[in-house]
N, C-alpha and C positions, 0 to 999 in steps of 0.2 A: 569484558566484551561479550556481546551476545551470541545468537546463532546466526550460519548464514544457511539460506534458503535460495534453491535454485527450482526455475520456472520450469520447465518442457512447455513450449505452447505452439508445440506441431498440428494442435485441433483449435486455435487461436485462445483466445481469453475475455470473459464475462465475470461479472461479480459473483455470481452465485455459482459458476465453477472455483474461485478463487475462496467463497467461503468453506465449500464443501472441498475441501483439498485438506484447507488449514484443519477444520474439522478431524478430518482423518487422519491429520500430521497429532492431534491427541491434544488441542484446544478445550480449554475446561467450560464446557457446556452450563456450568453454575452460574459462573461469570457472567456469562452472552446472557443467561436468562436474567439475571438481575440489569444487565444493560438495557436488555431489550422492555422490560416492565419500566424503567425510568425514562422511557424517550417520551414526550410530550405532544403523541403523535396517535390516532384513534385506527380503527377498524385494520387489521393483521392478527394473523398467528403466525408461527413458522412451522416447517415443518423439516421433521431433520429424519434420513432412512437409507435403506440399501436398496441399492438398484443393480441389475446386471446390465453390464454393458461389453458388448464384443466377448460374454463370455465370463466377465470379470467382475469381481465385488468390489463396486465402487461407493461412496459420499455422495447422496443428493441432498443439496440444502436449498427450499422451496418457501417461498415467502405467498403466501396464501393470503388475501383478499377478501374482504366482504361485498357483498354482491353491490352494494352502492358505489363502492371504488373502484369496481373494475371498469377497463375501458378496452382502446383498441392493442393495448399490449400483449392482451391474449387472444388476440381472433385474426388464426392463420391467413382464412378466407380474404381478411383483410390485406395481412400483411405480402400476402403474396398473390393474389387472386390478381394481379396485373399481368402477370406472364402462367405458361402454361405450367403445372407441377407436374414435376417429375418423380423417379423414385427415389431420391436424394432428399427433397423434402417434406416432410409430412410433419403430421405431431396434434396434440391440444393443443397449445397455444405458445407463444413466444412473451417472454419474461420481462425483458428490460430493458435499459435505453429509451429512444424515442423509437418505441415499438420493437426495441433492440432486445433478443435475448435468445433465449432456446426453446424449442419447441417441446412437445413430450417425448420423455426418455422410454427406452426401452427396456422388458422384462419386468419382475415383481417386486413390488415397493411395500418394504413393511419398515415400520418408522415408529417414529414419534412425534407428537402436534405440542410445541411451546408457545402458552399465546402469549399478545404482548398486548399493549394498552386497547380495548377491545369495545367496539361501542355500535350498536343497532340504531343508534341514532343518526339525525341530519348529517354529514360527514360536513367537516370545511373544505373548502373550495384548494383542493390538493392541484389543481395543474398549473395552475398558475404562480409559484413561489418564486420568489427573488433568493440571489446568495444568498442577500444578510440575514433573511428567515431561516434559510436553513441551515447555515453557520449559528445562528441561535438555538435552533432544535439541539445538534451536536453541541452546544456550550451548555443545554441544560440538562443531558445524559449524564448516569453516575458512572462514568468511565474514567480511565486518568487521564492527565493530563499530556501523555507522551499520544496514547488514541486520539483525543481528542484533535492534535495537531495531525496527527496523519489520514484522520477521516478530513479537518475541512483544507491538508491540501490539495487530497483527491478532488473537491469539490470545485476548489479551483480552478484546478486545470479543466475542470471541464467547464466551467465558466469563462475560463479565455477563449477553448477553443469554438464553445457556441458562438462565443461573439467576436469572432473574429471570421465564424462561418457564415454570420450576420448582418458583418457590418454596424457591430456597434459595442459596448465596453460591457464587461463581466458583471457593475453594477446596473446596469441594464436587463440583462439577460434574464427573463423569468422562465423558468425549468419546467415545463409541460411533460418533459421528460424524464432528469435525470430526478427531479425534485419530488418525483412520483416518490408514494412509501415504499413500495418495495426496493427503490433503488435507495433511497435514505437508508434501512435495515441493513441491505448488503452490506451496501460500503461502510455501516459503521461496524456491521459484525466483523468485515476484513480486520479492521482496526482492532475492536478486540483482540481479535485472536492473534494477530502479529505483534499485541505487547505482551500477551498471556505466553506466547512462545519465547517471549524474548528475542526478535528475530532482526537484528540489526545492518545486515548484507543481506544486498539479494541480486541474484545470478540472474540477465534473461539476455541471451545470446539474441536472440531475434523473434519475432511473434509472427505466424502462420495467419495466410488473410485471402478471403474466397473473392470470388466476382460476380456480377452479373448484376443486381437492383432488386431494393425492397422500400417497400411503402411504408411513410410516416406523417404527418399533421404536416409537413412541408409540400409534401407530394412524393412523388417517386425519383428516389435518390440511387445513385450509382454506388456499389461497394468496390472500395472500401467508402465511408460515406465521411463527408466534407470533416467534422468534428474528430472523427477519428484519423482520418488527415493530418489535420492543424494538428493534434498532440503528438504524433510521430515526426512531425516535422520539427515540433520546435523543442522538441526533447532527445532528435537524434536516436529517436528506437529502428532498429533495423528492420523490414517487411521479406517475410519471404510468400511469395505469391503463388497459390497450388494450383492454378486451374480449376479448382469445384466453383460451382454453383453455389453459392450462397453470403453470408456473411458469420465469417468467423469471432471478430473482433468486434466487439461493441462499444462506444466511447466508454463506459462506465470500465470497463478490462483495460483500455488504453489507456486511463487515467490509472489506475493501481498500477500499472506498469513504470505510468511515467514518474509515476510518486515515490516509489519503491527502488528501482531500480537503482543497484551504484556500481555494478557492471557487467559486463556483456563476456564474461570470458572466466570460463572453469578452470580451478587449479589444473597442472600437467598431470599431478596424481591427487587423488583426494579419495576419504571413506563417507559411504553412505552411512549418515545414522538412525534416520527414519524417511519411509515413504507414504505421501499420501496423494490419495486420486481421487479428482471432483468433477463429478457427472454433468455433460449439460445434457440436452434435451432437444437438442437435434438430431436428424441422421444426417449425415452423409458418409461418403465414399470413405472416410476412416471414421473412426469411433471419435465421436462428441467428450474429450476426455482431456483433462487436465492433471499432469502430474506433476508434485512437489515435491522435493528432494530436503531434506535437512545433511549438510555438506558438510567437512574438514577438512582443512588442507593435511594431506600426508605428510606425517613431521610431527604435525603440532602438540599432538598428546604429549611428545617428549619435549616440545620447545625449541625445537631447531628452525626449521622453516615458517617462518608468515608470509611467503610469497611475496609479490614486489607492490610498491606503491609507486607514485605520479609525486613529484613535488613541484609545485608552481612556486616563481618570483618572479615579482616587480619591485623597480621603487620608485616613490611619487612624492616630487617635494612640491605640486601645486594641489592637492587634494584636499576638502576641506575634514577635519574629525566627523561632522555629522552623514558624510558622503562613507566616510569608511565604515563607522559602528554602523550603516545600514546595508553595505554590502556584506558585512561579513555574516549578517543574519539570513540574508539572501542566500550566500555560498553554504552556510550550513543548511539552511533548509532544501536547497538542490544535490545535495549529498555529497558532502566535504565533510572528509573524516576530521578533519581539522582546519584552523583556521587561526594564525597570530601575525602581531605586526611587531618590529623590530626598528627600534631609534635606528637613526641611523643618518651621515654626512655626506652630502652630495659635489658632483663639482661645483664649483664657485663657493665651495663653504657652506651651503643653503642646507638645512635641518632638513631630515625628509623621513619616512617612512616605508621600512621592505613590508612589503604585502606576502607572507609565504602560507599557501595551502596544499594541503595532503590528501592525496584525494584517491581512486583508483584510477585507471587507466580509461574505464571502459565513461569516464564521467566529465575527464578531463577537457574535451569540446563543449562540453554546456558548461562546466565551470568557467572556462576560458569567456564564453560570450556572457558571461553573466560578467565579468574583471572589464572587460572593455567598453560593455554597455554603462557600465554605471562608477567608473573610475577615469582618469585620465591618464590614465598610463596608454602608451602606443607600443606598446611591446611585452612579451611578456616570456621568461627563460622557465625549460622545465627539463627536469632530469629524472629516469627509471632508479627507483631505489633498491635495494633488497631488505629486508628487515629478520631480526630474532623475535621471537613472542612466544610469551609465556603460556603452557595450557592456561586457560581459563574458565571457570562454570559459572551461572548464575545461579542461586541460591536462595533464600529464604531465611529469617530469624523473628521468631513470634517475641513483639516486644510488648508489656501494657499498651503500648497507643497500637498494634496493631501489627501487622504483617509488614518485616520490612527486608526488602529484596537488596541483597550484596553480593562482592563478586571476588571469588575464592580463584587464587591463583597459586602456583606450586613452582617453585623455585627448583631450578638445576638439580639442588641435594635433594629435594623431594619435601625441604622444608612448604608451608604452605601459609599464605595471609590473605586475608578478608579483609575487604574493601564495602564499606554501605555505597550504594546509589543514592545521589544527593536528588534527584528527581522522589523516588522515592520518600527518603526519610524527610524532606521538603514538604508531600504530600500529608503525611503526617501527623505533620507538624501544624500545619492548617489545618486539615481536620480535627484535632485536639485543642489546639487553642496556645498550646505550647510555643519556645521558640526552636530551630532547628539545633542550635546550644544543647538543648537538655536531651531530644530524640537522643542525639550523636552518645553524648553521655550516657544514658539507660541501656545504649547498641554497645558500647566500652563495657560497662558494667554487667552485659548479660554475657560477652565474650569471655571477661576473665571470670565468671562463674560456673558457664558450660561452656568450654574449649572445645572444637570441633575436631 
């Protein structure tokens, strides 16, 4: 089992706070550069540094531009020159979204410039992109394949909810906005670094979100604005609403929320094992600041508590197999810890199928709409679990075909067994040409040679 990560997003959430977090939660910057050199994408560098904010050493992670790319994402003037400024907002320029992001941050920035595919030439026509383009871009990154999946479902969600802010379907939607490079970088840099951490839970009780209207290619929109709407809406994220001026939340943070998220609610006790903080670049009336928590539930080092789980059941003897093998891919990828089905005899004797998923609490309403939209069941039974679980770590074992990541678990007596990741050693295995057969085998054989 991996880590779980909790949000604070009292100063709401953007992508490039959300990469500059992870950053600072101690994300292998090697990585991100080798990702960021294979995207298939021209004119960016990054830029990664310290900034003070409220006082504080924080992570700014800054997606820089070449002057033919740039557009109205970064001219305040624009974005806000519809109403009078105040002293709340100022800055150089605002980053992301559809003119969505943060302005300049405060105090002295000494960094570092990682470029990535990098070109003075004609640039192509970046505003206009469709999903399927840029679910292509993300499929031709040398990323794995667990990023790859959580970069294009960010993507998605923000493709429903454009087009549903539109008036028209996701393969429709061309990305003026989110499809811009700098926002492609973000979100696939989140993605890095959420499988670089290993980070499999993630806590966000509710997201912080300002008022008033800002300007984009639409005209002038009210915050919270329509797209970041639609994603709170149809994912069940909680809004807490502060009175400021501005916009906290940008679809692109709404989307990593909604993608991420699989519950709304902190153990009763738990230990902090790392903290990171990611700078935006706005002012307002609190600090532009995003903190990330690496979280335990109290217990678990020793193996007693894994706090509670959700269990869902139905059963359906009119359902067809092709309706079920695709819901169940739906409920895992909306964040179902689990998901299995179970023969099983109904009245009148009729053959049927129990549908049981495991899921947490804080998930169990989007899971449930996902069971009813796309199955025929008219009911659905769930019950609070409590569960035992084992410490567990993620790990590493350098094998001939490469680095392969497994999961070290310690039993009661303090005996301990290792477990490969089939994603992993999978990866491998296609990368080498091998079959997953033999990976597994050389993972055995390196075991009983160096015992850990």
């Amino acid at each position: 089992m991996g880590q779980t990560l909790y949000l604070e997003c009292v100063s709401g959430i953007s992508g490039d706070m959300m990469a500059a977090a992870l950053l600072d939660l101690g994300a292998d910057r090697t990585v991100l550069e080798r990702a960021w050199k294979s995207l298939p994408v021209q004119g960016f560098e990054v830029e990664i540094s310290r900034v003070k904010k409220a006082g504080l050493d924080v992570c700014d992670f800054h997606v820089k531009l070449d002057e033919e790319y740039e557009n109205h994402d970064h001219d305040m003037d624009y974005l806000f020159g519809h109403r009078q400024q105040d002293s709340h907002v100022h800055g150089e320029h605002a980053k992301e979204g559809h003119m969505h992001g943060e302005c300049a941050g405060e105090g002295h920035r000494h960094g570092e410039h990682v470029h990535g595919t990098h070109s003075h030439g004609h640039p192509d026509s970046h505003e206009h992109r469709g999903l399927q383009e840029v679910l292509e871009i993300i499929g031709k990154a040398q990323i794995s394949s667990r990023a790859k999946e959580t970069a294009s479902g960010m993507f998605r969600i923000l493709a429903q909810a454009e087009a549903k802010a539109h008036g028209t379907t996701p393969e429709q939607v061309h990305f003026h906005e989110v499809g811009a490079v700098d926002s492609i970088v973000d979100i696939l840099t989140v993605a890095v670094c959420l499988d670089n951490l290993d980070i499999t839970e993630v806590i966000v009780p509710y997201v912080c979100e300002g008022s008033g209207s800002i300007r984009c290619q639409h005209g002038i929109l009210p915050v919270p604005v329509p797209a970041v709407l639609h994603i709170v809406e149809d994912h069940g994220i909680p809004l807490r609403m502060t009175g400021m001026e501005g916009e906290l939340v940008t679809p692109t943070g709404a989307a990593i929320v909604a993608a991420l998220r699989t519950s709304d609610r902190l153990p009763a006790e738990f230990t902090v094992k790392k903290t990171g903080t990611g700078a935006g670049k706005r002012r307002y009336e609190r600090p532009s600041l995003l903190r990330a928590m690496l979280v335990e539930p109290a217990g678990t080092e020793n193996g007693s508590d894994g706090g509670t789980v959700c269990k869902l059941e139905t059963n359906m003897d009119d359902c067809t197999g092709e309706a079920l093998g695709h819901v169940m891919n739906l409920l895992l990828a909306s964040g179902a810890r689990d998901v299995y089905y179970t023969p099983v005899y109904m009245k009148k004797n009729r053959p049927a199928y129990q549908l049981t998923v495991i899921c947490d609490e804080g998930k169990r309403e989007e899971l449930e709409r996902v069971i009813f939209r796309e199955t025929t069941t008219i009911g659905i039974r769930r019950v609070q679990m409590e569960r035992t679980v084992l410490p567990r770590k993620m790990e590493s074992r350098m094998l001939p075909y490469g680095e392969l990541k497994v999961k070290q678990c310690t039993l009661p007596d303090g005996t301990q067994r290792c477990y490969p990741e089939y994603e992993s050693a999978a990866a491998l295995a296609e990368k080498n040409g091998v079959s997953l057969r033999q990976v597994l085998e050389q993972w055995q054989r390196t075991e009983r040679t160096n015992p850990v």
